[in-house]
C-alpha positions as CSV (number, residue, x, y, z in Angstrom):
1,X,120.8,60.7,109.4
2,X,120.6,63.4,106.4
3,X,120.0,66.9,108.0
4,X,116.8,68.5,106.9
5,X,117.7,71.6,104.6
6,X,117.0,75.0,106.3
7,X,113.4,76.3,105.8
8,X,113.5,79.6,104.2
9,X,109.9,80.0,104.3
10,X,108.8,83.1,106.2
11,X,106.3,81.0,108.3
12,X,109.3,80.7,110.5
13,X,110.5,83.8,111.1
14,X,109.4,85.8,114.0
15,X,106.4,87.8,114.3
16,X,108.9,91.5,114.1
17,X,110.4,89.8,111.0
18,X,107.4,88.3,109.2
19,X,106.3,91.7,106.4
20,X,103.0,90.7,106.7
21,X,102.5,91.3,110.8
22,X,105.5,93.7,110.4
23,X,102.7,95.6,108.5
24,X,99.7,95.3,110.4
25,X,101.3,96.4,114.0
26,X,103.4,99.4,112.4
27,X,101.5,100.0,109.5
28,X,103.2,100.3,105.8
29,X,105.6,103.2,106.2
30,X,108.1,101.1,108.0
31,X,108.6,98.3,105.4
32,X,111.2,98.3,102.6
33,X,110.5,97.8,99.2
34,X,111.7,94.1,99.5
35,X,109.4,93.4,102.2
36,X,106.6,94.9,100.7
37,X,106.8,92.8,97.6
38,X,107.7,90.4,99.4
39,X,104.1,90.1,100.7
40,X,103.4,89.8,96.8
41,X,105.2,87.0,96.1
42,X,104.4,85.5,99.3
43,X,107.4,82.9,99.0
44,X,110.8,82.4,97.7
45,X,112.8,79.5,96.3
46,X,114.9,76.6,98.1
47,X,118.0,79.0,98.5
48,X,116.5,82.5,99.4
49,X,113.7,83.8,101.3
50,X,111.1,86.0,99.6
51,X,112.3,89.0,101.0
52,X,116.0,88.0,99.8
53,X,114.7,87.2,96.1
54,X,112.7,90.7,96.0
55,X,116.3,91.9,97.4
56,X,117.6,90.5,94.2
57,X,115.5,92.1,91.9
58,X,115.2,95.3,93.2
59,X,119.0,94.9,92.7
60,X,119.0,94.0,88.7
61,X,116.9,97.3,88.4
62,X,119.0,99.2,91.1
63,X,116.2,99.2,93.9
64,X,114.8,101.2,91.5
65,X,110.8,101.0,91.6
66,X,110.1,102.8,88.3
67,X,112.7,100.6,86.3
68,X,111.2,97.6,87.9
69,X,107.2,98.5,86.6
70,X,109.0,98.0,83.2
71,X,110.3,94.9,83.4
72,X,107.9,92.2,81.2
73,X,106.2,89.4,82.6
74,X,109.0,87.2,81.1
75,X,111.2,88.9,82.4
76,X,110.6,88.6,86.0
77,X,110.3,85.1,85.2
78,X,113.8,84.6,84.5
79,X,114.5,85.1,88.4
80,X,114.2,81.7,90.3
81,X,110.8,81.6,92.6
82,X,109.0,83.8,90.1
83,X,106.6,82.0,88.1
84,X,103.7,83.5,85.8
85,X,101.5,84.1,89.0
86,X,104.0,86.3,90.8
87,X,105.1,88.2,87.8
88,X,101.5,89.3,87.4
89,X,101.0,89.8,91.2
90,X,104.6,92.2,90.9
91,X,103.4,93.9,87.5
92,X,99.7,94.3,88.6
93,X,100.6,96.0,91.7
94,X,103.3,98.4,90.4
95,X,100.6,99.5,87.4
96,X,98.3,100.3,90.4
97,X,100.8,102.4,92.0
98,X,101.3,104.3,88.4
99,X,97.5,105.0,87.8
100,X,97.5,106.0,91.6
101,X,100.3,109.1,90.5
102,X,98.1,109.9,87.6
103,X,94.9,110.7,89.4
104,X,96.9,112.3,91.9
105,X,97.5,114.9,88.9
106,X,94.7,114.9,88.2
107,X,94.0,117.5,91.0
108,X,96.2,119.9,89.4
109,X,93.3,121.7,87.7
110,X,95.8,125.2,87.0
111,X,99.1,125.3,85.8
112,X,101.3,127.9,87.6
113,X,104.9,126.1,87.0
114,X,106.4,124.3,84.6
115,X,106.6,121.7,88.2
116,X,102.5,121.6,88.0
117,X,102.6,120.4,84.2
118,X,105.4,117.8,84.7
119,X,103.3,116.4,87.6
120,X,100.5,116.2,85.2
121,X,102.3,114.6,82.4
122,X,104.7,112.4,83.7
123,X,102.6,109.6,84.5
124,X,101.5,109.8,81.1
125,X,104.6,109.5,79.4
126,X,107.7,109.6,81.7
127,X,108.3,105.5,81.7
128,X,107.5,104.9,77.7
129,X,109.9,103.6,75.8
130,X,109.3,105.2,72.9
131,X,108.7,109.0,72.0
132,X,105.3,110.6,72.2
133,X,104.1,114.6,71.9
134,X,101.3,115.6,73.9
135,X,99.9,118.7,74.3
136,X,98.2,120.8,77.2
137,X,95.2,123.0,76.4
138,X,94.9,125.8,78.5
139,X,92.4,128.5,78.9
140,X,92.7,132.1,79.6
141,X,93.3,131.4,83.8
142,X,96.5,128.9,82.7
143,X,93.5,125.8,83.7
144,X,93.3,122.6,81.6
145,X,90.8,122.5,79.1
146,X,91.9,119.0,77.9
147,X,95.5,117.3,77.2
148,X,95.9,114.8,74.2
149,X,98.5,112.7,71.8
150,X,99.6,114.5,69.1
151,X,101.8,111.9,67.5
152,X,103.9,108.5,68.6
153,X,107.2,108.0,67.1
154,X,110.0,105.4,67.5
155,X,112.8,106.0,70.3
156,X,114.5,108.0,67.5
157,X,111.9,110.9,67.4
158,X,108.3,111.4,66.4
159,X,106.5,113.7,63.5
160,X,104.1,116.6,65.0
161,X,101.3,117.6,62.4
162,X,101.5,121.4,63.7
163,X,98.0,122.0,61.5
164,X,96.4,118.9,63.9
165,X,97.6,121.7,66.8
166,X,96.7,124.6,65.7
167,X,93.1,123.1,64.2
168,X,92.3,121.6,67.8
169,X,93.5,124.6,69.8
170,X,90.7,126.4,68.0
171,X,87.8,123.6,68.2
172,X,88.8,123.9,71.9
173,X,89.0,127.5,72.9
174,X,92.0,127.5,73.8
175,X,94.1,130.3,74.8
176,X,97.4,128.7,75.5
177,X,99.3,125.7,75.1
178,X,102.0,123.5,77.1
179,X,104.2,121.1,74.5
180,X,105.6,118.0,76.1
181,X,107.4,114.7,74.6
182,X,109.6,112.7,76.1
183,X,112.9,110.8,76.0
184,X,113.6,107.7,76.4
185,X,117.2,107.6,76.6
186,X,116.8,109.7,79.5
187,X,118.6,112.9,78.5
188,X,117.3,116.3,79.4
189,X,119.1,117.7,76.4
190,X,117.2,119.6,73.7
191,X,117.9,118.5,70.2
192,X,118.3,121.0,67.5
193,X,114.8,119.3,66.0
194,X,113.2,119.7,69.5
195,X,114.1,123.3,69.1
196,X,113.2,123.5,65.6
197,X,110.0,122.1,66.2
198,X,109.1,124.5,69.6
199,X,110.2,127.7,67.5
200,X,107.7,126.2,64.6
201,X,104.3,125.9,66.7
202,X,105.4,129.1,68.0
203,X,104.7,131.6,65.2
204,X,102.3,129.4,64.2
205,X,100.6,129.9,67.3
206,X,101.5,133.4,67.1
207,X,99.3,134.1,64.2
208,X,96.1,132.8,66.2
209,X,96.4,135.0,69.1
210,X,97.6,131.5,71.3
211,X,100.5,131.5,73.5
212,X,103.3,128.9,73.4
213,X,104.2,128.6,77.4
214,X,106.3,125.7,77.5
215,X,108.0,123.0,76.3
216,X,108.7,119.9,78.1
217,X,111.3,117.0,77.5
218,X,110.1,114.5,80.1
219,X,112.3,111.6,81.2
220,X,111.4,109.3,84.0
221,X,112.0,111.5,87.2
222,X,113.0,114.8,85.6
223,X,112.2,117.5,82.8
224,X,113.8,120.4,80.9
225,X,111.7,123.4,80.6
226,X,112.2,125.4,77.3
227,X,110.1,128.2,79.7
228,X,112.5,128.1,82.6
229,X,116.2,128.0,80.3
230,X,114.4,131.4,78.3
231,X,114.7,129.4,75.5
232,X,110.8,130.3,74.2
């Protein structure tokens, strides 16, 4: 008689083991990443479990959460067990957990660090993957009057219109601005353009009466502050 093949299903796992009651008695904290998109997924294939298969590909992005929110539905596909459903399910829930960052920065009403304006534009801009300029409006207490787009470029680099700047610093009021883009490619380095382009909105600034306090390169977990290296 042909043994039946081994049920990976998480219906037979004990209660400690199963994510879903592992989360309900001891509450989210104490699952792992795997388990808890596991629970997404809700199954895995013939050979792994679910928990094994989000093991996998937390793996291919080096248990990496951000990496993983920019994986394409096709993408996730390409891993056995994840069909179009569960891609969405994995996506959906990892863009929840990016808009849920963004209003946290939301609360950051004044900026007293270059640390308060990262935490304010990151979740704008820090997992693109392509180049964008954004600016932070500030008023005379350092508090946002409004932050905006300036231009979107290719991975290569992006044009800033400095009139645009200067012509919406005025409509706004404001006193002082924060410059931000970011890079893709995940270097912290300053170009010589990046430079050139800080120094330029500088004296134009200058000739306003508006303060230049920053300038941030923003890659996906850290920043360079022009402010903080005495490089403004």
């Amino acid at each position: 008689m042909e043994a039946k093949p081994f049920s990976f299903s998480i219906k037979n796992w004990s209660d400690d083991d199963k994510p879903r009651e592992k989360l309900l008695h001891k509450g989210r904290s104490a699952l792992s990443d795997a388990e808890l998109i596991a629970i997404l997924i809700g199954s895995g294939n013939r050979e792994e479990s679910a928990v094994e298969l989000s093991k996998r590909i937390l793996a291919s992005v080096d248990n990496n959460l951000n990496e993983l929110g920019k994986l394409s539905i096709q993408q996730l596909m390409k891993f056995k067990g994840i069909g179009e459903a569960k891609a969405i399910s994995i996506s959906a829930a990892l863009e929840v957990g990016r808009r849920r960052r963004g209003e946290d920065s939301l609360k950051i009403e004044k900026i007293g660090s270059s640390q308060d304006a990262f935490e304010v534009l990151q979740p704008i801009m820090g997992e693109l993957q392509h180049e964008e300029f954004w600016i932070l409006y500030l008023n005379n207490s350092n508090k946002i009057l409004h932050k905006a787009q300036l231009s979107k470029g290719g991975i290569t680099g992006t044009l800033v219109d400095v009139r645009l700047l200067m012509r919406q610093s005025l409509e706004l009021g404001a006193v002082a601005l924060i410059l931000a883009h970011n890079h893709p490619s995940g270097t912290l380095k300053p170009s010589q353009a990046d430079t050139e382009i800080t120094q330029k909105i500088k004296n134009a600034s200058e000739s306003l009466d508006i303060r230049v306090l920053d300038h941030l390169i923003i890659t996906q977990k850290e920043y360079f502050s022009f402010a903080d290296n005495q490089l403004l």
